[in-house]
C-alpha positions as CSV (number, residue, x, y, z in Angstrom):
1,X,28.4,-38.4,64.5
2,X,25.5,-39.5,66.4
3,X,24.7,-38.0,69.8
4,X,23.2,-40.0,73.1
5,X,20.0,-38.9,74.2
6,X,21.0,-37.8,77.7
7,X,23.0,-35.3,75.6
8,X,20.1,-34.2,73.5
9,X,18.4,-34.0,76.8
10,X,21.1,-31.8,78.4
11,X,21.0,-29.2,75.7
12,X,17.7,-28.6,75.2
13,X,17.2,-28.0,79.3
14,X,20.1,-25.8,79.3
15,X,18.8,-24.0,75.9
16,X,15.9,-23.6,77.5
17,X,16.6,-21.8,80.8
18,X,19.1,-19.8,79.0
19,X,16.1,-19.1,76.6
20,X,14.6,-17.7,79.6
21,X,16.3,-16.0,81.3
22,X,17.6,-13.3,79.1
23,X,14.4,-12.0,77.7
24,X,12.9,-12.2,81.0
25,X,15.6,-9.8,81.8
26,X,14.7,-7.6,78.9
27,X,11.1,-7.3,79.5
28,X,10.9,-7.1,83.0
29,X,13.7,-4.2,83.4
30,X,11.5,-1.7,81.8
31,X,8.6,-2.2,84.6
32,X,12.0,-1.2,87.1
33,X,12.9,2.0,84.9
34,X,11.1,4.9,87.7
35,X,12.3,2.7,90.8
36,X,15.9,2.8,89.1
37,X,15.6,6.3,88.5
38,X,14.1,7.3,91.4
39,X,17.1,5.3,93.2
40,X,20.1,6.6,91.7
41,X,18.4,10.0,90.7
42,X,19.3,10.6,86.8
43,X,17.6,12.5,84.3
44,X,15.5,10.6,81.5
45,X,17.9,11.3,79.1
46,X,20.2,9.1,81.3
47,X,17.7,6.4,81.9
48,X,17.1,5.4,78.2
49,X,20.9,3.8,78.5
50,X,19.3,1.2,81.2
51,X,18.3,-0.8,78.1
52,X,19.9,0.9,75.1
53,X,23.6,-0.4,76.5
54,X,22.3,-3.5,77.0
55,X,20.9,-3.6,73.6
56,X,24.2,-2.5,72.3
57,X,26.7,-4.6,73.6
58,X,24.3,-7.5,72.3
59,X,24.2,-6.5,68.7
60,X,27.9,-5.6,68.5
61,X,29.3,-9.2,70.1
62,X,26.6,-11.6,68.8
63,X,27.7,-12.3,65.4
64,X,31.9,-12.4,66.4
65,X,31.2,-14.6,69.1
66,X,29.0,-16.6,67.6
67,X,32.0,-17.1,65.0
68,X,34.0,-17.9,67.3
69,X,32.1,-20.5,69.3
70,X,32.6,-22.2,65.9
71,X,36.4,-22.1,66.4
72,X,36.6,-22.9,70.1
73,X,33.6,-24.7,71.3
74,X,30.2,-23.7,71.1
75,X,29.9,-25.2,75.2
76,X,33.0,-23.4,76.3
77,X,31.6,-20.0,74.9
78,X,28.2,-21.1,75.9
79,X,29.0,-21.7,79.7
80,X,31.2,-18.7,79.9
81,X,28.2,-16.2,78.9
82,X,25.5,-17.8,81.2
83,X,28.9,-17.3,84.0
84,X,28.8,-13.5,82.7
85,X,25.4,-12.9,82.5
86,X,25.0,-14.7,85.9
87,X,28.2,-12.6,87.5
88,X,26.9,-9.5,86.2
89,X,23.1,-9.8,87.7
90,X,24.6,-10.0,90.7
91,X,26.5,-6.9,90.6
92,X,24.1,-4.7,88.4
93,X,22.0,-5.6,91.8
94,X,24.9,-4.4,94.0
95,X,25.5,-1.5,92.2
96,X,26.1,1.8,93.9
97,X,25.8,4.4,91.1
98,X,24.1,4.5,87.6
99,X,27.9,4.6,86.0
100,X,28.4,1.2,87.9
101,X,25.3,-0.4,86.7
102,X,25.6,0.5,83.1
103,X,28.9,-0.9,83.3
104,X,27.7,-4.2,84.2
105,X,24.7,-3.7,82.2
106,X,26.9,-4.0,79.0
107,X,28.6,-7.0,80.4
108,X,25.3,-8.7,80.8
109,X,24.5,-7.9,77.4
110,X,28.4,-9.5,76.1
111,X,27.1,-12.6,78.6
112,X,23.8,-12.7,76.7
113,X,25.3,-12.5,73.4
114,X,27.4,-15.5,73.9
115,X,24.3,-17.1,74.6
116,X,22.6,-16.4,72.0
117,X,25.4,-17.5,69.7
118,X,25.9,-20.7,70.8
119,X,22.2,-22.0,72.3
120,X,20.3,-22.6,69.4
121,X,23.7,-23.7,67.1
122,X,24.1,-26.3,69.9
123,X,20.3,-27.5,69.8
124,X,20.9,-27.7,65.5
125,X,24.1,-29.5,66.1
126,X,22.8,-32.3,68.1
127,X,19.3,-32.5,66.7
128,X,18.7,-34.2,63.0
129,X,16.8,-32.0,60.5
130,X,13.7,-34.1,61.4
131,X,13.8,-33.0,65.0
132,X,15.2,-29.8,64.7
133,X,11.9,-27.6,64.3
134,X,10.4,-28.9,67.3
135,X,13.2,-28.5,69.6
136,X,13.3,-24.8,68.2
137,X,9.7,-23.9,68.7
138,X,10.7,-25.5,72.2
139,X,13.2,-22.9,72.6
140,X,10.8,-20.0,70.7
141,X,7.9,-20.7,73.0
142,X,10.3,-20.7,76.5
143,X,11.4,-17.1,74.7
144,X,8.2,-15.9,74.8
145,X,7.2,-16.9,78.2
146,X,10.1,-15.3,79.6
147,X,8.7,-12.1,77.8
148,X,5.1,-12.5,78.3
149,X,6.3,-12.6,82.7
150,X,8.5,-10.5,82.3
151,X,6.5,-7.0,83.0
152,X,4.1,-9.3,85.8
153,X,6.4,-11.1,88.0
154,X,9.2,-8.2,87.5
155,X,6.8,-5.6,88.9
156,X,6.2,-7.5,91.7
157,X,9.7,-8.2,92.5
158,X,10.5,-4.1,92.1
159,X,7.0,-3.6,94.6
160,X,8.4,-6.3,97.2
161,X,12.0,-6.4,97.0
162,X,12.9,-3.4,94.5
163,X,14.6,-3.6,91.0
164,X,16.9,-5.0,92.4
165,X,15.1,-7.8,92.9
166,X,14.6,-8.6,89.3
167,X,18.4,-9.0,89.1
168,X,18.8,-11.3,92.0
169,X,16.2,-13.5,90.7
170,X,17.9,-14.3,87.5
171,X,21.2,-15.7,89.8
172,X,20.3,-19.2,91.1
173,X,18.7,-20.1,87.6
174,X,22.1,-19.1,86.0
175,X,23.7,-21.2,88.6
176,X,21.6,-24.0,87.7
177,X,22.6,-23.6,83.9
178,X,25.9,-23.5,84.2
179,X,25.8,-26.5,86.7
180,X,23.8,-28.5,84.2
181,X,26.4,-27.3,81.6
182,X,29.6,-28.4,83.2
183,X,28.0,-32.0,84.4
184,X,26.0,-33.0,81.4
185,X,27.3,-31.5,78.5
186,X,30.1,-34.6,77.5
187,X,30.0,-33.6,74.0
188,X,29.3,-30.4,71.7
189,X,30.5,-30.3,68.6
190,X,33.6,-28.1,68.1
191,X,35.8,-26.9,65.1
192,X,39.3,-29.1,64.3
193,X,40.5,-27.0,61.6
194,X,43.2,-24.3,60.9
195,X,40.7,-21.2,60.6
196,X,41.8,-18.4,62.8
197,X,39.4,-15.4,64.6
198,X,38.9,-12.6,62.4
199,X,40.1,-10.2,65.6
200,X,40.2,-6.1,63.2
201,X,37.0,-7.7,61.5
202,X,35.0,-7.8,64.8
203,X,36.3,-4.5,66.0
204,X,35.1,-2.9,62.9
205,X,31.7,-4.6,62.6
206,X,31.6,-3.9,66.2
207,X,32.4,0.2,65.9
208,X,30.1,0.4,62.5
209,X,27.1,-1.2,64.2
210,X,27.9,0.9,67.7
211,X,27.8,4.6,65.9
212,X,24.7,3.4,63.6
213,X,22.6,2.8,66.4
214,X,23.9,5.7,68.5
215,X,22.6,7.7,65.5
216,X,19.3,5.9,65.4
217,X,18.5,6.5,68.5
218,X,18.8,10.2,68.4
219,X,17.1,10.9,64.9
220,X,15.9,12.9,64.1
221,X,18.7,15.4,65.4
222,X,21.4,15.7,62.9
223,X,23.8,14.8,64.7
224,X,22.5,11.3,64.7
225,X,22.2,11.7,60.7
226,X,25.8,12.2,61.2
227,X,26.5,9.3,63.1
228,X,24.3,7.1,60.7
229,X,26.0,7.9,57.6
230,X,29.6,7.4,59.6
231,X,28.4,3.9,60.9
232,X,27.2,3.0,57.2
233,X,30.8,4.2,55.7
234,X,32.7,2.1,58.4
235,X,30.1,-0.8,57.5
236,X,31.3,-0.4,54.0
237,X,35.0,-0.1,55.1
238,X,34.0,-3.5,57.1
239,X,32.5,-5.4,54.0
240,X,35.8,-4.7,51.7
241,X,38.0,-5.7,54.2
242,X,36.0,-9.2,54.8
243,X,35.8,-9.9,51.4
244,X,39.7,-9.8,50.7
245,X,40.2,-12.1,54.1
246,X,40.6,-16.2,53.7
247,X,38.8,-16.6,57.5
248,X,36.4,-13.7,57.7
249,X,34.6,-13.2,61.1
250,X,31.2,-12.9,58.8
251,X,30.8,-15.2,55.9
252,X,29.8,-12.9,53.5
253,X,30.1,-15.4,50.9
254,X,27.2,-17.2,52.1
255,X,25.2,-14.1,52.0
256,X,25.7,-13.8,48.1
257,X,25.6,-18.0,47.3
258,X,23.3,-19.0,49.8
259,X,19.9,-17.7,48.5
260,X,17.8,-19.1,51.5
261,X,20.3,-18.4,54.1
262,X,20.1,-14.4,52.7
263,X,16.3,-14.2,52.4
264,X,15.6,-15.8,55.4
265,X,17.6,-13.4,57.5
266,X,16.3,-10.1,55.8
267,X,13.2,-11.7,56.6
268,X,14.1,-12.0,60.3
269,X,15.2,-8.1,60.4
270,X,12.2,-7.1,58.6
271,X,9.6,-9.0,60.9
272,X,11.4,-7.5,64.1
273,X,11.6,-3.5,62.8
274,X,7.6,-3.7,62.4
275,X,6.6,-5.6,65.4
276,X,8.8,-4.7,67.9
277,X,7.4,-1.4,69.1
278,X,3.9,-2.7,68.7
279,X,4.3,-3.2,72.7
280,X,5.4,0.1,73.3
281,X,2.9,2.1,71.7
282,X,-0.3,-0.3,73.0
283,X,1.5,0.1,76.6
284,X,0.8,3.9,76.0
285,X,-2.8,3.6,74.9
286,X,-3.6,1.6,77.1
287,X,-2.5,3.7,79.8
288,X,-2.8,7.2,78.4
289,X,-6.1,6.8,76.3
290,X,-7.6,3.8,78.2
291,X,-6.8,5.2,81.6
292,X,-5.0,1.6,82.8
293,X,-2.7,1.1,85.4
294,X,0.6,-0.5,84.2
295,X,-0.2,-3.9,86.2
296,X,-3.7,-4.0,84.2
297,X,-2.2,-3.0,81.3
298,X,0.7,-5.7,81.6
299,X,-1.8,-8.4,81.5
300,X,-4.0,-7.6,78.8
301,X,-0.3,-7.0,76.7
302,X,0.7,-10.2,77.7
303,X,-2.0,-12.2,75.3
304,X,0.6,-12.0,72.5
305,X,3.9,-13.5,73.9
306,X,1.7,-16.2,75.6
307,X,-0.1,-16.9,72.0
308,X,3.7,-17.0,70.8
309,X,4.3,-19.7,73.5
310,X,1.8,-21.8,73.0
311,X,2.2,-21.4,68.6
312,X,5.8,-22.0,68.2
313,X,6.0,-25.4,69.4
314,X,3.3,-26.4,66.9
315,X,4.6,-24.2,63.8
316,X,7.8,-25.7,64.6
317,X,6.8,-29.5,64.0
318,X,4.9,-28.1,61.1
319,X,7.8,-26.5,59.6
320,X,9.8,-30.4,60.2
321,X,7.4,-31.3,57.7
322,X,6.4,-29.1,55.4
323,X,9.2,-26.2,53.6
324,X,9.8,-24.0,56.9
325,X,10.1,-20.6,54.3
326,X,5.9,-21.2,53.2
327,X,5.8,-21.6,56.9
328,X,7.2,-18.6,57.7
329,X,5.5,-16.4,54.6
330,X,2.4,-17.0,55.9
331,X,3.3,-16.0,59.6
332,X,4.5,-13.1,58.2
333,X,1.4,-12.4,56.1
334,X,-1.1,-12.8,59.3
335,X,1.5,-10.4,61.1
336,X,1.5,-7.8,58.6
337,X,-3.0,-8.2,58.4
338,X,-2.9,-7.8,62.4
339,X,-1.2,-4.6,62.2
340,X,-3.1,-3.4,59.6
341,X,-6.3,-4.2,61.7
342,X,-4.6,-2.3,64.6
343,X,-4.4,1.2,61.9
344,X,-8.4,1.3,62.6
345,X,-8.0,1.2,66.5
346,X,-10.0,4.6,68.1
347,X,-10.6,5.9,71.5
348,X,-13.5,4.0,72.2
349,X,-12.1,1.1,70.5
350,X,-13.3,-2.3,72.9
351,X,-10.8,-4.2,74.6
352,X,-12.2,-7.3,73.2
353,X,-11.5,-6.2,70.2
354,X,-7.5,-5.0,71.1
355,X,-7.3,-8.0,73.3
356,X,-8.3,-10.6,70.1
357,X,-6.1,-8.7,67.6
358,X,-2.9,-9.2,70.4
359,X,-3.9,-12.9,69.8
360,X,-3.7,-12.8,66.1
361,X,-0.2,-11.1,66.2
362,X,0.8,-13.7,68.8
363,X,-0.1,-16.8,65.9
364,X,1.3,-14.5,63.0
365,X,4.5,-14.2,64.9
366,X,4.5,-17.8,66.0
367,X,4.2,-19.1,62.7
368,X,7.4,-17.0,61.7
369,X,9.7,-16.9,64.3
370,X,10.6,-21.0,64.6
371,X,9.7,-22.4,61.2
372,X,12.3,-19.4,60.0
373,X,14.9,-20.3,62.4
374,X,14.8,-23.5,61.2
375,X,14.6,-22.8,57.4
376,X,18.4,-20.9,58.4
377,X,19.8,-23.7,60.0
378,X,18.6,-26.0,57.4
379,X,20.2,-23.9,54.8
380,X,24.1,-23.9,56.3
381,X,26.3,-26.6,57.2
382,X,27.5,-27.7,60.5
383,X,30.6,-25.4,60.5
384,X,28.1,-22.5,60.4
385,X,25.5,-23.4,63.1
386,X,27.3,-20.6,65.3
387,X,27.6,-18.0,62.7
388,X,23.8,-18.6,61.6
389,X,22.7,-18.0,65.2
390,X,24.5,-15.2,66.0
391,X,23.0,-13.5,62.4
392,X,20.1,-14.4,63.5
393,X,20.2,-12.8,66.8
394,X,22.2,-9.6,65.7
395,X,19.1,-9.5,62.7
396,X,16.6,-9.6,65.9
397,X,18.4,-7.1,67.9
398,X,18.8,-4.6,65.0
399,X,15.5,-5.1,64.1
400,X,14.1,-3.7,67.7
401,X,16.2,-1.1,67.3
402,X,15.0,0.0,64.2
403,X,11.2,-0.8,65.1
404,X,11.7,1.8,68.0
405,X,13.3,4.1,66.0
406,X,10.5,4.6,63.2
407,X,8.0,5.0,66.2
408,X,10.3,7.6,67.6
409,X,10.7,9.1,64.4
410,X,6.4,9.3,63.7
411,X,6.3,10.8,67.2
412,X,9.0,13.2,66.6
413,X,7.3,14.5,63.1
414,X,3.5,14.4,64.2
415,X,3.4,15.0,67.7
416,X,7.1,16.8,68.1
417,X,8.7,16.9,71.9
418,X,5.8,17.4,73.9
419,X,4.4,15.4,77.0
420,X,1.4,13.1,76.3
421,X,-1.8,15.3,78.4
422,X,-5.4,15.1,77.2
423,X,-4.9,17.9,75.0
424,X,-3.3,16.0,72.3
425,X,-5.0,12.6,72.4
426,X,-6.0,12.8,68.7
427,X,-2.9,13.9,67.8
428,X,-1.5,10.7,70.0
429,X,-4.0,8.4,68.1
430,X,-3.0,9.8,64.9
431,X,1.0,9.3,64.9
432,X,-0.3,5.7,66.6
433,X,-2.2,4.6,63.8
434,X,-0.1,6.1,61.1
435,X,3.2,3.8,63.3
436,X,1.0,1.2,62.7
437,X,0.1,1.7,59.3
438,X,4.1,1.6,58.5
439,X,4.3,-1.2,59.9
440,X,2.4,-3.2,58.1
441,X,3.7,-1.6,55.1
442,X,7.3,-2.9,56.6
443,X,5.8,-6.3,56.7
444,X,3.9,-6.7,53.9
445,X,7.6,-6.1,52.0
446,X,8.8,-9.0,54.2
447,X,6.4,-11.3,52.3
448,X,8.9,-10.9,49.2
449,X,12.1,-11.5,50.6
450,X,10.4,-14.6,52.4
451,X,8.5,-15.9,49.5
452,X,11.6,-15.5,47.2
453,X,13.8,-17.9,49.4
454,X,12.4,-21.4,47.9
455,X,12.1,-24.7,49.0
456,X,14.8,-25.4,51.5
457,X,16.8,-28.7,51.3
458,X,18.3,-29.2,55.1
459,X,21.8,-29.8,55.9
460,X,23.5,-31.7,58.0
């Protein structure tokens, strides 16, 4: 069925701010971590769940709602997550105690994993194969830019208005979405068949994934071994009980029959758990070993989301035209040689020097991210757009989880629980390099997966 161009228009735009608007959210939250605790006066213990139950609630919803915006309506589910996500930034802002705000936190993260879900299966369903990668790297490069601002323009919000600034900032854009949504949106495409919602299904992916992350996030304590092993069982308890169902909530068939559609999504959660926590641990040099302030430290950081911006559009028309998996192999090969470059970085290491290799991570990453988003959707049919997007972002999600968890765990067996004081600066460098050195061992075993994939024949 062919689709108007007003249409095509209309779901790019909203793609687009809804591409915004939640990782700005991500990034810049962390700049608002002291004011928040400083404000509702918690321990640090407490703060981590500013982010970790936002982080949560998105990787357990993302894949069952993105199933079922395949049943009901990709714009129904769509508009009624930018309505949460909207809703809840305006009471996380209002909040009177941390309990509150966590609260609304995780509903911001259900809201953002509806969009997720739904935004880039809308922008597949209505663009042909030979526009899709452009309209993706579209989407990729407005991803990044709501990063790359995210620690600038939130710190300036939390200095002039406080955090909870940040939140109130997010609300008339989310009005503006779902405005956009309800008037333009005439036609999305929507499931007309019998299949029904796979309701036990997403309660146990939902409790597996919830207890292996709690674990990961408190290795290397046994109790979190614990809780890793029982969110592994229940994730085998989950598999068996899909594969017996007609109408699973995930596909797993397509896993095991669809060779791109499986490669390319290891690849995705591969790519994410090594260069996810490359932020984090060049925020702390910078600041610890470099001696910047967070503002001058934000800037020089931001040189690799804004190299992402400006990539992604470009790799995705490349990726229109030539097999989106070699695309994506050799992103993922310049990734992994950037990391490795970052294994040699010293004390006295130049900032030229840190500053050019955030560049070439920025163009390795670019030349993944959108040509392998679109080798996925080339790889399913139509009825899968929702499911593919939600694997996609529950692959990206686990990913950072797992990214911050190996750095946790290299701090935790080089430099145990200590606090980071001049002293133990080469022992600081030392677990830093040897995090980086694993990563671009992590990445280097991405190649394979990504390699292996093929040449990818597009759907429609």
């Amino acid at each position: 069925m062919s689709v108007d161009q007003s249409t095509k228009n209309a779901v790019l735009l909203v793609a687009v701010m809804a591409s915004f608007l939640t990782p700005f959210m991500a990034s810049s939250i962390n700049v608002a971590l002291p004011a928040i605790q400083q404000d509702f006066h918690v321990d640090a213990m407490m703060l981590t769940w500013v982010p970790t139950a936002y982080l949560l609630s998105c990787c357990i919803f993302l894949i069952p709602l993105g199933k079922l915006a395949d049943l009901i309506g990709r714009k129904l589910v769509f508009v009624a997550g930018i309505s949460i996500f909207t809703i809840s930034s305006l009471l996380c802002a209002a909040s009177v105690d941390i309990w509150m705000f966590l609260v609304f936190r995780v509903f911001q993260g259900l809201g953002t994993s509806m969009v997720f879900g739904t935004a880039m299966a809308m922008l597949a369903t209505v663009y042909p194969p030979g526009e899709r990668g452009k309209v993706i790297g579209i989407s990729v490069a407005v991803v990044y830019i709501g990063l790359s601002s995210g620690p600038f323009l939130g710190g300036l919000l939390t200095e002039y208005f406080s955090w909870r600034g940040i939140f109130g900032a997010t609300i008339p854009l989310g009005l503006v979405t779902i405005f956009v949504s309800f008037r333009k949106l005439n036609w999305v495409w929507r499931y007309t068949g019998s299949e029904k919602f796979d309701i036990f299904g997403s309660i146990l992916y939902g409790l597996s994934t919830l207890t292996f992350m709690a674990g990961l996030s408190i290795l290397p304590a046994m109790k979190g071994a614990a809780l890793l092993i029982c969110g592994c069982l229940l994730f085998y308890c989950f598999v068996r009980y899909e594969l017996r169902l007609q109408f699973p909530v995930i596909n797993l068939d397509l896993f095991r029959t669809n060779r791109s559609f499986a490669l390319s999504s290891i690849a995705a959660l591969i790519n994410y758990s090594a260069t996810f926590a490359v932020t984090f641990l060049l925020s702390l040099y910078l600041q610890y070993i470099k001696g910047l302030g967070p503002r001058e430290a934000g800037l020089i950081l931001m040189a690799q989301p804004i190299t992402m911006a400006l990539v992604s559009p470009i790799s995705g028309r490349i990726s229109d035209r030539v097999d989106p998996g070699k695309v994506a192999s050799l992103g993922m090969f310049v990734t992994a040689t950037g990391l490795f470059m970052l294994t040699f970085i010293e004390q006295d290491t130049g900032m030229t020097k840190i500053f050019l290799n955030l560049i070439l991570l920025g163009v390795g990453f670019a030349m993944f991210s959108s040509p392998n988003m679109n080798a996925i959707m080339n790889s399913v049919e139509k009825t899968d757009y929702g499911f593919a997007s939600g694997v996609v972002g529950s692959m990206r999600m686990l990913g950072q989880t797992l990214s911050m968890g190996l750095a946790q765990l290299v701090f935790a067996i080089y430099m145990g629980a200590v606090h980071i004081t001049p002293e133990i600066y080469p022992v600081f460098m030392y677990s830093t390099k040897m995090a980086f050195g694993l990563f671009s061992a992590i990445c280097v075993t991405g190649i394979v997966p990504s390699m292996a994939r093929g040449a990818i024949v597009a759907k429609t």
